[in-house]
C-alpha positions as CSV (number, residue, x, y, z in Angstrom):
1,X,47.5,-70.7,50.7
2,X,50.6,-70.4,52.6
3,X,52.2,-72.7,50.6
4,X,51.5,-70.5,47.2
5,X,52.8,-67.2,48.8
6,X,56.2,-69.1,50.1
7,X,56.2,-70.3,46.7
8,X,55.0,-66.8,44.9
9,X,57.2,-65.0,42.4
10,X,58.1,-61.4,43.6
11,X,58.0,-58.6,41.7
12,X,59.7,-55.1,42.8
13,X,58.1,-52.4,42.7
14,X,59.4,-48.5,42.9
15,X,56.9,-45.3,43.5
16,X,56.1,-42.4,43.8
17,X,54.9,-41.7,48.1
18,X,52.0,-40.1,46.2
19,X,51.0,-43.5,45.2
20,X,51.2,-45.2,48.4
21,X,47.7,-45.5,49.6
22,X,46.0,-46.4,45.9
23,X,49.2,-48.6,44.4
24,X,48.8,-51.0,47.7
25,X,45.3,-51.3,46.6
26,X,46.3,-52.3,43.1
27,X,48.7,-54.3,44.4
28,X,46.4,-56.3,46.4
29,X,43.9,-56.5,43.9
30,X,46.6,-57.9,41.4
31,X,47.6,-60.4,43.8
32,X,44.3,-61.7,44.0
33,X,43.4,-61.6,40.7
34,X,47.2,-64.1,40.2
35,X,45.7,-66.3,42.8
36,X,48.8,-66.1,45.1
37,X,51.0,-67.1,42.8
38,X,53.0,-63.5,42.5
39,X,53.8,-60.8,45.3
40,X,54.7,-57.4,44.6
41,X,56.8,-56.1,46.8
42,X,56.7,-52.4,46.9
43,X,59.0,-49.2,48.1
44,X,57.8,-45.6,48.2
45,X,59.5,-43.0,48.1
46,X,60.2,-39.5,46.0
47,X,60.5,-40.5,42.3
48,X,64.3,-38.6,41.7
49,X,65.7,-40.1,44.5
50,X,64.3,-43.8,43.8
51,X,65.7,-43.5,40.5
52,X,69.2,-42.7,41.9
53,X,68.7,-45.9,43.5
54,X,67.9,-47.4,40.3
55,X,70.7,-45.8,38.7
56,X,73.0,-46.9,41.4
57,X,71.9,-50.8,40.9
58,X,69.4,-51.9,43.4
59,X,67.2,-54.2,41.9
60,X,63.8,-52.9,40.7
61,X,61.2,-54.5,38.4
62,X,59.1,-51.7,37.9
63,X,59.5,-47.5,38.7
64,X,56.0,-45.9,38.6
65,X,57.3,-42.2,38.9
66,X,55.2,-39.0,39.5
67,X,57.0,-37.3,36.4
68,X,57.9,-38.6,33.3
69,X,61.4,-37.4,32.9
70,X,62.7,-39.8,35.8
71,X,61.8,-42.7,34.1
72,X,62.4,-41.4,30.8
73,X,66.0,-40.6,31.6
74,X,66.6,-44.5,33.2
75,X,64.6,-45.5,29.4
76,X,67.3,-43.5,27.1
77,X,70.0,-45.3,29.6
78,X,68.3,-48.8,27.8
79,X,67.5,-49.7,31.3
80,X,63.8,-50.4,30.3
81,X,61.6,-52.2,28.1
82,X,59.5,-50.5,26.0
83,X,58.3,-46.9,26.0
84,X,57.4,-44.8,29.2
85,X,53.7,-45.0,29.6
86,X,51.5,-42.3,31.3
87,X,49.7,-44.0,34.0
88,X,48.0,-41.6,35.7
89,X,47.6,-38.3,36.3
90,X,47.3,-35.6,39.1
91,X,47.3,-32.0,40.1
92,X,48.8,-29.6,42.2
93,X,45.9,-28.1,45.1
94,X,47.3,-25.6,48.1
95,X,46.8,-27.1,51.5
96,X,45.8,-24.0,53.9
97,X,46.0,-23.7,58.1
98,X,42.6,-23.3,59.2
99,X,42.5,-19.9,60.3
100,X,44.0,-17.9,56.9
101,X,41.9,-16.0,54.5
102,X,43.0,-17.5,51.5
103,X,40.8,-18.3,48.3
104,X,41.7,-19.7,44.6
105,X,41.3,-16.0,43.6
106,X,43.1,-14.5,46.3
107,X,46.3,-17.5,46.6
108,X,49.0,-16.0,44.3
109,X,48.2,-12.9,46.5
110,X,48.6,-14.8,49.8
111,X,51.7,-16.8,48.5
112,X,53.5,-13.6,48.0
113,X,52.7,-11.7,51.5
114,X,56.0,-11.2,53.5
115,X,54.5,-13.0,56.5
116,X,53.7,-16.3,54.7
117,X,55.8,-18.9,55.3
118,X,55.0,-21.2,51.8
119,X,56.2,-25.2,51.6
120,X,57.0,-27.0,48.9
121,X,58.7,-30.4,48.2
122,X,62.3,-30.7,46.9
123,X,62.7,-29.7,43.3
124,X,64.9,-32.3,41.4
125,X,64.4,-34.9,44.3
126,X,60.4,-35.1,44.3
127,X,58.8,-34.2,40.9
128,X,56.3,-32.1,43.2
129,X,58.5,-29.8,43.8
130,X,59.3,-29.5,40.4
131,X,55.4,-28.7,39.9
132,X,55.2,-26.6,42.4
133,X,58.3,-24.3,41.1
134,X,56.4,-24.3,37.7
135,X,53.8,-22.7,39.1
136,X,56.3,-19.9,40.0
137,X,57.3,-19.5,36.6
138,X,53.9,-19.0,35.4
139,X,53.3,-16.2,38.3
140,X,56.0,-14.1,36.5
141,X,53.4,-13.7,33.8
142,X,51.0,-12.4,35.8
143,X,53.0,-10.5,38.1
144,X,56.6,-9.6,37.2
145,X,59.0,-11.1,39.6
146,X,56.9,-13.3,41.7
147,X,59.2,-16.7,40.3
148,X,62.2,-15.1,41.6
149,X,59.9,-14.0,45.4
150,X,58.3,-17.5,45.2
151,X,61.7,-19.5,44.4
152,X,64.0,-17.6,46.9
153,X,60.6,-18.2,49.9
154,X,60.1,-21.8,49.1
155,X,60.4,-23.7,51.8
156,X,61.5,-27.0,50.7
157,X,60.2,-29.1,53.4
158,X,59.5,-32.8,51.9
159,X,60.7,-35.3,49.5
160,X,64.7,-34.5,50.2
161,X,67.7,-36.7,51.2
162,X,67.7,-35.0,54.5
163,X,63.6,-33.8,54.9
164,X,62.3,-34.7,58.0
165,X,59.9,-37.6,57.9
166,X,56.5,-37.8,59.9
167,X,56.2,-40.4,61.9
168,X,54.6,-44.1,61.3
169,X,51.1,-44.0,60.6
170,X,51.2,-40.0,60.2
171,X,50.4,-38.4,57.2
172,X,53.5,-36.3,55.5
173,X,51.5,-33.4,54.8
174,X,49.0,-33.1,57.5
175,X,52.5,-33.8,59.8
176,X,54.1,-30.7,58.7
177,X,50.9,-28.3,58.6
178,X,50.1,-30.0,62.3
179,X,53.8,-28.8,63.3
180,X,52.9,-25.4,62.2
181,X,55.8,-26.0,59.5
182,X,54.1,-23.9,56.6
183,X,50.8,-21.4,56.5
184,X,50.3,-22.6,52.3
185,X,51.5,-26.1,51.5
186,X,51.5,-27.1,47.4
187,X,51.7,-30.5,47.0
188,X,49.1,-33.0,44.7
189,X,45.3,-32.9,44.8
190,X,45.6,-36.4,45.7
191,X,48.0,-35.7,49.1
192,X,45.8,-32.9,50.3
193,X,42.5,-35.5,50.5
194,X,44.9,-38.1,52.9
195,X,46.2,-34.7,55.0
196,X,42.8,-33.3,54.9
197,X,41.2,-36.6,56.3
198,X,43.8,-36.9,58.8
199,X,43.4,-33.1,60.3
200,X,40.0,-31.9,59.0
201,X,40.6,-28.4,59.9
202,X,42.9,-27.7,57.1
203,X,41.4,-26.1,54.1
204,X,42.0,-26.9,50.2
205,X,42.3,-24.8,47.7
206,X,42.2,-25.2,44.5
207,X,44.6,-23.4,42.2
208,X,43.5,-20.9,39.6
209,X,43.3,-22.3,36.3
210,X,46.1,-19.8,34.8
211,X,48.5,-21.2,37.8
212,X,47.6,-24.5,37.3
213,X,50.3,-27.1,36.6
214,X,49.4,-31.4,35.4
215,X,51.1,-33.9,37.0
216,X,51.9,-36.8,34.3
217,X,52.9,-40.3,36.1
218,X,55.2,-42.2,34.1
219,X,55.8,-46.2,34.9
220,X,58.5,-48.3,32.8
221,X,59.5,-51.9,33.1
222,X,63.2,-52.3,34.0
223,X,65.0,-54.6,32.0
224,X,65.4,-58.4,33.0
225,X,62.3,-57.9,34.4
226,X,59.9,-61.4,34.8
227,X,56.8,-61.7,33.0
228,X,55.0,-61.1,36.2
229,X,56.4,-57.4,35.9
230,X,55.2,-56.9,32.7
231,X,51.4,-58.5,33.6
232,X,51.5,-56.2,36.3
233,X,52.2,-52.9,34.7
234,X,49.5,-54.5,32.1
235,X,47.0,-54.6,35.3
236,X,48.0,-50.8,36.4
237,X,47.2,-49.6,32.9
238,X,44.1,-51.7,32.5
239,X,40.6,-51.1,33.9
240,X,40.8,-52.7,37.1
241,X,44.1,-50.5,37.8
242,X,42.9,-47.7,36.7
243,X,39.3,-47.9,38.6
244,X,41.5,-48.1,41.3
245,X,43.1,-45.6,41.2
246,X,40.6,-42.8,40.3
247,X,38.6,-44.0,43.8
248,X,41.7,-42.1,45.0
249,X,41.9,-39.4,42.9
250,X,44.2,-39.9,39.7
251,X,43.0,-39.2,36.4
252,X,43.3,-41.7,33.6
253,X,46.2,-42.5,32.1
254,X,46.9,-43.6,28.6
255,X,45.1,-46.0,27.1
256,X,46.7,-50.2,27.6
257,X,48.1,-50.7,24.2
């Protein structure tokens, strides 16, 4: 066995840190199913600022990105092979502090209150930021200037160049709300489980269906990529990958074609 993984073809991977815990599942379950023969090695991180890195040259089989204009913009480059394919998909909750009154009826409500300090990820940098600022937009429809209130309150405090990072083995989100960083967190369904399960006394909850914003995960295989790359975005799209990853939350993504 040893001998196989010296000998194993690698394959590098770029995601989304939304896709952390379920992708190194799917990675170990492709590496079984290959017999040793190929290793994936994987680096996490927010999607806009792994495709800079892409963009600047680092080598990269695959990017699995939690939007689909990150990789689409590195596939109208012609740095990919073949079409963007959905992969999965997720949505945005609100991660609460323990103590505040705060339902899906009553959130836009609580968002907006002077006193409440409300985190986001970095827009353009992590696509959930970019989610999360879309939910603004679609508070101005409900109540006339809440984008511009929401926008100018945000407190972009993950996914950045320069965020601040929790330490190893700590969750990101469960980090911040711990540090008393935010009162009302948005980030992915998905994120608030692995916060929740790391400090159970912060509450979920759920955003009202005319705030609601989809997360569509896009994944592309770089060009000059092996054959391994291409069996593996094959596995992530087929039903062992995708079994995978709705244990961890993620909806279905397209159809293997």
């Amino acid at each position: 066995m040893l001998s196989t993984l010296a000998n194993a073809e690698t394959v590098n991977l770029y995601a989304a840190g939304s896709l952390k815990v379920a992708l190194t599942e799917v990675v170990w379950a492709f590496e079984y199913a290959k017999g040793g023969s190929v290793r994936v090695e994987t680096t996490f991180g927010p999607s806009g600022l792994l495709r800079e890195r892409i963009e600047e040259g680092e080598a990269v089989h695959i990017f699995a990105s939690a939007d689909m204009s990150h990789p689409q913009r590195l596939a109208d480059q012609g740095r990919a092979v073949g079409p963007v394919h959905i992969f999965a998909r997720n949505e945005l909750c609100a991660l609460a502090r323990a103590d505040l009154a705060v339902r899906s009826d009553s959130l836009l409500d609580v968002m907006l209150a002077p006193h409440i300090r409300l985190g986001t990820s970095t827009p353009k940098a992590d696509p959930s930021g970019d989610y999360a600022f879309a939910l603004f937009a679609k508070a101005d429809a409900l109540r006339p200037g809440a984008r511009a209130m929401l926008e100018s309150r945000a407190l972009q405090l993950t996914g950045g160049p320069t965020s601040e990072k929790a330490p190893a083995g700590r969750n990101q989100y469960a980090w911040v709300m711990d540090r008393g960083k935010a009162d009302v967190f948005l980030t992915y369904c998905t994120n608030a489980v692995l916060a929740k399960h790391e400090l159970p006394s912060l509450r979920t909850v759920q955003i009202p269906a005319e705030l609601s914003v989809g997360a569509d995960y896009g994944m592309i295989v770089l060009r000059d990529a092996s054959t391994a790359a291409t069996d593996f975005a094959g596995f992530v799209l087929g039903e062992a990958g995708q079994a995978v990853l709705a244990k961890h939350g993620f909806g279905r993504g397209d159809p293997a074609k």
